[in-house]
C-alpha positions in Angstrom: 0.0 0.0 0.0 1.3 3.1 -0.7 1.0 6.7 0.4 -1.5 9.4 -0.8 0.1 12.3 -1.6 -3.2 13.6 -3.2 -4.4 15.2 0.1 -5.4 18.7 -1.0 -8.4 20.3 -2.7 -8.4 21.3 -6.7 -5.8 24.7 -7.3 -8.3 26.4 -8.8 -10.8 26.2 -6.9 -8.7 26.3 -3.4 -6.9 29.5 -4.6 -10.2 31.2 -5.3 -10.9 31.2 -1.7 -9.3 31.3 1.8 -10.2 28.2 3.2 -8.3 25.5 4.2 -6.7 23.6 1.3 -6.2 20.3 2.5 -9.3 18.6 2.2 -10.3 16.1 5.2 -9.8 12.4 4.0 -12.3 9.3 4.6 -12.1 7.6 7.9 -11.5 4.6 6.0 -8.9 5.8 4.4 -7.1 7.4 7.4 -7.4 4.0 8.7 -5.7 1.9 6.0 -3.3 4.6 6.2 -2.3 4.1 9.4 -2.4 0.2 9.4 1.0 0.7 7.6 2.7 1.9 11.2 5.1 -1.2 11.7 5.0 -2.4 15.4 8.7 -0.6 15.7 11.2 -1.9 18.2 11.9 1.3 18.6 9.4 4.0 17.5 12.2 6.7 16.7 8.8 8.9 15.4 8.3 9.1 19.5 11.7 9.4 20.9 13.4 11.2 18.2 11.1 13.1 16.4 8.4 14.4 18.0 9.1 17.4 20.4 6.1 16.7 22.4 6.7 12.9 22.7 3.3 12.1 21.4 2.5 8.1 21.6 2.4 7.7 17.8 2.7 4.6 16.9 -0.3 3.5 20.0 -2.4 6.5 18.3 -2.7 4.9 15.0 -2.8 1.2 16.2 -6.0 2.6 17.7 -7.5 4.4 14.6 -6.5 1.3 12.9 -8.7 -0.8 15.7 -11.6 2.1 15.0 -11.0 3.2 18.4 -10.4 7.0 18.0 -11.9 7.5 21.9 -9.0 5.9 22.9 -6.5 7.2 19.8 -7.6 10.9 21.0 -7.1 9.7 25.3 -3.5 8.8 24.1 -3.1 11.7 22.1 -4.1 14.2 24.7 -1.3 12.7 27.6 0.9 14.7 25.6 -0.5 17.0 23.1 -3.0 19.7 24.3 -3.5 21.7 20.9 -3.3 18.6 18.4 -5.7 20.8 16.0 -3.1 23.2 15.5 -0.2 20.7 14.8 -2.4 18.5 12.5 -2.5 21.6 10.1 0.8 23.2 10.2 3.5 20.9 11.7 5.5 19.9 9.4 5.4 16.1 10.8 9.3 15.5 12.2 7.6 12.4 13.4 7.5 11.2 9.8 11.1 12.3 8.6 11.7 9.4 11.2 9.7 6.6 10.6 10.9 3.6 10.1 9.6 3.3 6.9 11.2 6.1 5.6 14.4 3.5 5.1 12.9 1.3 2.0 9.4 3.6 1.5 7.1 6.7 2.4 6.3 7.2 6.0 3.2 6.8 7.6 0.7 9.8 7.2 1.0 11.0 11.3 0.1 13.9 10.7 -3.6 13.6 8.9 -3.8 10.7 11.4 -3.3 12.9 14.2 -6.0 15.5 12.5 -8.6 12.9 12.1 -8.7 12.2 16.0 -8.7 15.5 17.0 -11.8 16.7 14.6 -13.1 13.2 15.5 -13.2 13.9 19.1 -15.0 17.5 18.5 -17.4 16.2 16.7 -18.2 13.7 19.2 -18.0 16.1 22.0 -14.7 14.5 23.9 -12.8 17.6 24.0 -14.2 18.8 27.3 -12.7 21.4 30.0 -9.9 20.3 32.2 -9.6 22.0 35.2 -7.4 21.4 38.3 -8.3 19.2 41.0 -7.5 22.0 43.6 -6.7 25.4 43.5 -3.0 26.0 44.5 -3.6 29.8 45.8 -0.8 31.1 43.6 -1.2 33.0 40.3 0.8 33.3 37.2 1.1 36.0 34.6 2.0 34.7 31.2 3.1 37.4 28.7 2.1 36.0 24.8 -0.5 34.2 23.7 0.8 32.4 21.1 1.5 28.5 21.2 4.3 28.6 23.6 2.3 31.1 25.8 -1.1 28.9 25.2 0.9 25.8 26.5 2.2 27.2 29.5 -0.9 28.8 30.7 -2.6 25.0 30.5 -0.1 23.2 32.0 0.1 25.3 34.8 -3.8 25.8 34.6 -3.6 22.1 35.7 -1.3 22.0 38.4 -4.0 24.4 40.2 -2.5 28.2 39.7 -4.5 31.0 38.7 -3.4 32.0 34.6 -4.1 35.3 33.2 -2.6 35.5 30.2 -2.0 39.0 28.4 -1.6 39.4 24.9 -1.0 43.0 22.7 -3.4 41.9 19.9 -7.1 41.8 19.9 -7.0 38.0 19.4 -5.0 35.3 20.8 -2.9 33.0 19.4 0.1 34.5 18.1 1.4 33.9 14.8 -1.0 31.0 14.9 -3.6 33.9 13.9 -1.6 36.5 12.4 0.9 34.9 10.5 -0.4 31.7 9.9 -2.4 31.9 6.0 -6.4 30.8 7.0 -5.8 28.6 4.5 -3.7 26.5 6.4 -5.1 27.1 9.5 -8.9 27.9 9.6 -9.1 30.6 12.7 -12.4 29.6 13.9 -10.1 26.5 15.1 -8.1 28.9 17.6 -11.6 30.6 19.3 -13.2 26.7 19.8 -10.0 25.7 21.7 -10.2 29.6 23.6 -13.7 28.5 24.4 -12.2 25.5 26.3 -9.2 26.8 27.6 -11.5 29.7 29.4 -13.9 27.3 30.8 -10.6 25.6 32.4 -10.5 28.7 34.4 -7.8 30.5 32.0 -8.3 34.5 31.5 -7.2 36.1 28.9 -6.9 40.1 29.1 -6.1 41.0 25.2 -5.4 44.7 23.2 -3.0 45.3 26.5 0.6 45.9 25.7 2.9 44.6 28.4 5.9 47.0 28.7 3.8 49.8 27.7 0.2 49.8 29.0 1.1 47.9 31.9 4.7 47.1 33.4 6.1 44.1 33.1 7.8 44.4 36.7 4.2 45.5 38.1 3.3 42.0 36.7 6.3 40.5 38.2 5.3 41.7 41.8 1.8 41.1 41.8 1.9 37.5 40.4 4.0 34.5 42.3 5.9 34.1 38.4 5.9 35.6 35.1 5.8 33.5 31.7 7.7 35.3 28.9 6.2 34.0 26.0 6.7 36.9 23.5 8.4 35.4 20.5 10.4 37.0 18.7 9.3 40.5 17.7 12.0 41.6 15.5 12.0 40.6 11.6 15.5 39.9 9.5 15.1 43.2 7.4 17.2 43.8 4.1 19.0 47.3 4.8 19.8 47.7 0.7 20.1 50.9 -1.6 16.1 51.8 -1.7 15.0 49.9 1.1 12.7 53.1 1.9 10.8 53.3 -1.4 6.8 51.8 -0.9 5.7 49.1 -1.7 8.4 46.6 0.1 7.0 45.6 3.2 7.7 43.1 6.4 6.0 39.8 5.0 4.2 39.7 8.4 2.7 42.9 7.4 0.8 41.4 4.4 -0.1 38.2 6.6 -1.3 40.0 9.6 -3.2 42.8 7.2 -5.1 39.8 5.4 -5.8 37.5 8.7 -7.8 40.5 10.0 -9.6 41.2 7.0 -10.6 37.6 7.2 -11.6 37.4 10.4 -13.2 40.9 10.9 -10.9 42.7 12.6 -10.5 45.4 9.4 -13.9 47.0 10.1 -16.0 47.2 6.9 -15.2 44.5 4.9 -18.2 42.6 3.5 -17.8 38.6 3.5 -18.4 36.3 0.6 -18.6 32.5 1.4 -17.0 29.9 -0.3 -16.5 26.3 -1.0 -15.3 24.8 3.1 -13.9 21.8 3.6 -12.6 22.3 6.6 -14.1 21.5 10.1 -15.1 25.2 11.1 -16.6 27.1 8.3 -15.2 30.8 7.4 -15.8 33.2 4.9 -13.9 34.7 2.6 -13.8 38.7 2.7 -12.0 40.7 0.0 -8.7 43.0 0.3 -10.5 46.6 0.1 -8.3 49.0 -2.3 -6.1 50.7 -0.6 -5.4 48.3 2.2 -1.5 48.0 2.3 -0.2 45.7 1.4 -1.6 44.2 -1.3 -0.7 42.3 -3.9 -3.7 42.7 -6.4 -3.0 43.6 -10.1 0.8 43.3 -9.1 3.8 41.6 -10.0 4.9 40.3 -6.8 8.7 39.3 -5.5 9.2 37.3 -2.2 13.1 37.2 -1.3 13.2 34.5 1.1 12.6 30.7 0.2 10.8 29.4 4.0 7.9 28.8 5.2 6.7 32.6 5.7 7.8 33.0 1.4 5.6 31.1 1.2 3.0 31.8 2.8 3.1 35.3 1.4 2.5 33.1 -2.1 -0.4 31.7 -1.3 -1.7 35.4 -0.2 -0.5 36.8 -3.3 -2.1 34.4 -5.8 -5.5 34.5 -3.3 -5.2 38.6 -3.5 -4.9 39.0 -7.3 -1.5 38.7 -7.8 -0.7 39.3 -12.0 2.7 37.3 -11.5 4.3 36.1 -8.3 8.2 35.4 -8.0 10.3 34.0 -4.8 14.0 34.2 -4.4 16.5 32.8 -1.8 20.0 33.4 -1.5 21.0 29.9 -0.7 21.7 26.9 -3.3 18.4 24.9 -4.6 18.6 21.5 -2.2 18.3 18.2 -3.5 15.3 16.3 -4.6 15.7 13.8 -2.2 17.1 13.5 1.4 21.1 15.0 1.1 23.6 12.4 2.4 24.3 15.4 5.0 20.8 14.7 7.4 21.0 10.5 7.1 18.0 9.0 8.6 16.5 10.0 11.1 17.5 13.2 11.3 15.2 16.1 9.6 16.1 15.8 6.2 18.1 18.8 3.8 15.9 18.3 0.7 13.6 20.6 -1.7 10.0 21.0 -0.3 7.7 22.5 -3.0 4.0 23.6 -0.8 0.4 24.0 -1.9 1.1 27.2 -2.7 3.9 27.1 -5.0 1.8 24.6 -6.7 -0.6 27.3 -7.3 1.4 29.2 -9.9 5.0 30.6 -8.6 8.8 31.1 -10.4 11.1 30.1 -7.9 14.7 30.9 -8.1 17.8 30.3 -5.8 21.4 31.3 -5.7 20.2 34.8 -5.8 21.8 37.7 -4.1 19.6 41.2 -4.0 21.8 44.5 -4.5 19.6 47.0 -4.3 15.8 48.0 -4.5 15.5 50.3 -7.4 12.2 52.5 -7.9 10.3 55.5 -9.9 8.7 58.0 -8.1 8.8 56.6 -5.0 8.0 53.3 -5.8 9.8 50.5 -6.0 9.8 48.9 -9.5 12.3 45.9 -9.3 15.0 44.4 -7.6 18.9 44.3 -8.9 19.9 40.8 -7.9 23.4 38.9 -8.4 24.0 35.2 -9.1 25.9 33.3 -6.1 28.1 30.3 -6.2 28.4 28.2 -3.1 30.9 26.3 -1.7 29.6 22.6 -0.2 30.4 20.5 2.2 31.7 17.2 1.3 27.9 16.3 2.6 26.2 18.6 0.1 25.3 21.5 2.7 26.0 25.2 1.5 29.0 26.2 3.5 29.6 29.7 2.0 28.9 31.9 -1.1 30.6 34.3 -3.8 29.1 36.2 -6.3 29.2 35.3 -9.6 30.8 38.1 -11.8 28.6 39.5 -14.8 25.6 38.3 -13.9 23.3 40.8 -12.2 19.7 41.4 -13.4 16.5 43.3 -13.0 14.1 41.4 -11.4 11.2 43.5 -12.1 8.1 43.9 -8.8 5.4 46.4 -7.8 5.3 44.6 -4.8 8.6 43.6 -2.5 7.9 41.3 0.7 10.7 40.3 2.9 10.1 37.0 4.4 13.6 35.9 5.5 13.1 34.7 9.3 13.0 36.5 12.8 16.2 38.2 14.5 15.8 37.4 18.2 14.1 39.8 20.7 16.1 43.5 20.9 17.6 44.5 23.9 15.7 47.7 24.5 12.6 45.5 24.2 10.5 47.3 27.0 10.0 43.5 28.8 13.6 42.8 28.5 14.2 45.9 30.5 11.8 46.3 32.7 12.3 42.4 34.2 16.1 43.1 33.8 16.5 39.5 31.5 19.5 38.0 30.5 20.5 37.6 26.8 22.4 35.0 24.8 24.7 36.3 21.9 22.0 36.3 19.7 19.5 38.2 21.9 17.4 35.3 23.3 16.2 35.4 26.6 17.2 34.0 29.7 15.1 32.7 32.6 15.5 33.5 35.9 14.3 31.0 38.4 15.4 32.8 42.0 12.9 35.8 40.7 10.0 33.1 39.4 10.5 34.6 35.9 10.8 32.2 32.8 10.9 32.1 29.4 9.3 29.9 27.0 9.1 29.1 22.9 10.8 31.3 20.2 11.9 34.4 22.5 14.3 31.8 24.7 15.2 29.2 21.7 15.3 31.6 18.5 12.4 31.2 15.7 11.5 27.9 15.3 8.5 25.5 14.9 5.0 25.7 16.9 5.2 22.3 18.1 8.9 22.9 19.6 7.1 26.3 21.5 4.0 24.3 22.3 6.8 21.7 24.2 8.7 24.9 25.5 5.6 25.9 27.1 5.3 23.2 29.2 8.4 23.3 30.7 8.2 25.7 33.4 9.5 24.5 36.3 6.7 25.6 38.8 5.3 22.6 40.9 
């Protein structure tokens, strides 16, 4: 039996919309799926790969059996926001399955989202509050997934959350960078429903550092959660960096998760084709909302995750033509001899939304933004060469003499990953925190003050904040 790789809905008709574009497979199919998960001696998809330690190959024995209760009761010792994962992790679990050495893993990660919409649905996803009260309470700054996590955990153990959060949502960059179509945000305010009925409060629109001190926090709580991520964007300080039209790509994902989800007030809402879980409408980009990529010829420098999600946008917005560089080397097809299994593996990933209709281009080096009245109008860019390791990993780069180019763009986003958290960050200053060389933040246990997900490990995955979140060391 082999693995379906057809697991999302039609391009043209998912890019005419916002809603999710994987489409939700059979039961029956989900379960022959999983029936290929190998009783492992050793189930390196639970010890190695996943961050949480979720019980994966006892989660699909179960679905395999028909017994989702008992696939989701497994699932849930370890996992609290499985809805979120089962849309955007990228599944480290399967980079590591044993199959992986003579096949195609087993599909983990649709497994994992057919429990968790098949508990909803069946009204198994309940409140969990503590057994007891403890008397103490906890501030947690961030509610995104790292600050979510640790406000349940220590929910649990019987302290009193509040969690504070700048925006008028929660969530994070769960809501306002995640695309809605990868991650539906009606699915964030059904687990908020649950996590308030656990006793969690959530105070949101309050900046902490500005409209209320972060040490004023610190001495009216018994400990203090920093879960702030990490604020500050890799920028490209070129020649014309301050002509319009280049933006943040954050500022094009946050602008259109708001219009989406009513936060823009005005917007009018057309529904379309849903098959996800929670339905949501689509509402349109108004003219004149910045950014925005309609009737534009877009460029994306930077080849991740966040490239690509400004893609999808693009295309979804009106895009004329949309165009994504990346400075490094293009990586192999398959796994590069320099990650061996089980490690993550160095190898070309092409997502639903490249699939939609985008160039991409590597090696490329960008010079300098040029522009006409203001504006920018294209990008001068320079071919690279890169020196390998004897592995095949890009160990450094030189330009490549007589070949620069125009790369022609009304529309310029930068989406080249997250700096750390500055030192004049009001939080930083105001709790006095430590940094590392490369600006993270350090915890302080003899104050009670800790420091969970991206703002103490540098940008990474939800998953590894949602596991960073429940490691705070309060009993």
């Amino acid at each position: 039996m082999n693995r379906i790789h057809d697991i999302y809905r039609p391009v043209d008709e998912r890019k005419a919309d916002y809603n999710e574009v994987e489409r939700r497979l059979e039961p029956a199919v989900i379960r022959e799926q999983v029936s290929r998960c190998m009783n492992c001696g050793q189930a390196f998809c639970h010890g190695f790969g996943c961050p949480l330690g979720n019980l994966v190959p006892d989660q699909n024995r179960a679905v395999a059996q028909g017994n989702d209760k008992l696939a989701y009761e497994l699932l849930s010792l370890n996992s609290d926001f499985p809805e979120f994962t089962a849309r955007i992790c990228p599944a480290i679990c399967e980079s590591c399955c044993v199959h992986q050495l003579d096949e195609e893993s087993v599909m983990v990660r649709q497994s994992e989202k057919h429990i968790i919409e098949t508990a909803f649905a069946n009204g198994w996803v309940v409140p969990r509050p503590p057994a007891a009260e403890n008397g103490k309470r906890v501030a947690v700054i961030g509610a995104g997934p790292a600050g979510l996590s640790a406000a349940v955990t220590l929910r649990r153990r019987g302290y009193a959350v509040t969690v504070y959060e700048r925006e008028q949502n929660i969530g994070g960059l769960l809501r306002y960078g995640i695309p809605c179509f990868k991650l539906n945000k009606a699915i964030i305010d059904r687990r908020r429903k649950i996590l308030e009925a656990e006793g969690i409060r959530f105070v949101t629109g309050v900046e902490i550092g500005t409209d209320i001190t972060a040490d004023y926090l610190a001495r009216s709580n018994d400990a203090v959660v920093v879960a702030i991520g990490t604020p500050a964007a890799r920028d490209l300080k070129i020649p014309g960096r301050d002509l319009k039209g280049i933006h943040l790509a954050l500022e094009l994902l946050g602008t259109q998760n708001k219009l989406l989800t009513g936060e823009v007030p005005g917007v009018t809402s057309r529904r379309g084709a849903d098959q996800s879980a929670v339905t949501e409408p689509r509402r349109e980009v108004t003219p004149g909302t910045l950014p925005n990529a309609r009737g534009k010829r877009v460029l994306v420098i930077g080849g991740g995750d966040t490239g690509s999600d400004c893609v999808g946008t693009s295309i979804r917005q009106g895009a004329i033509s949309v165009t994504q560089i990346e400075i490094m080397p293009q990586p192999p097809e398959t796994r590069s001899p320099s990650t061996p299994w089980p490690m993550w593996p160095y190898e070309l990933r092409t997502s639903s939304s490249h699939k939609e209709g985008c160039t991409r281009r590597w090696d490329l080096n960008s010079i300098q933004f040029l522009g006409k009245d203001g504006h920018v109008t294209g990008v001068e860019v320079e071919t690279v060469q890169w020196e390998m390791t004897p592995e095949g990993r890009p160990l450094d780069f030189a330009p490549v003499p007589g070949t620069k180019e125009v790369i022609e763009a009304d529309l310029v986003l930068l989406a080249m990953g997250f700096t750390g958290v500055p030192t004049d960050h009001p939080i930083v200053q105001q709790l006095a925190l430590a940094q590392t060389p490369r600006t993270a933040l350090v915890s302080d246990p003899a104050r009670n003050v800790f420091c969970v997900g991206d703002c103490a490990n540098g940008a990474s995955l939800v998953v590894r904040a949602i596991a960073s979140g429940k490691t705070v060391p309060l009993a």
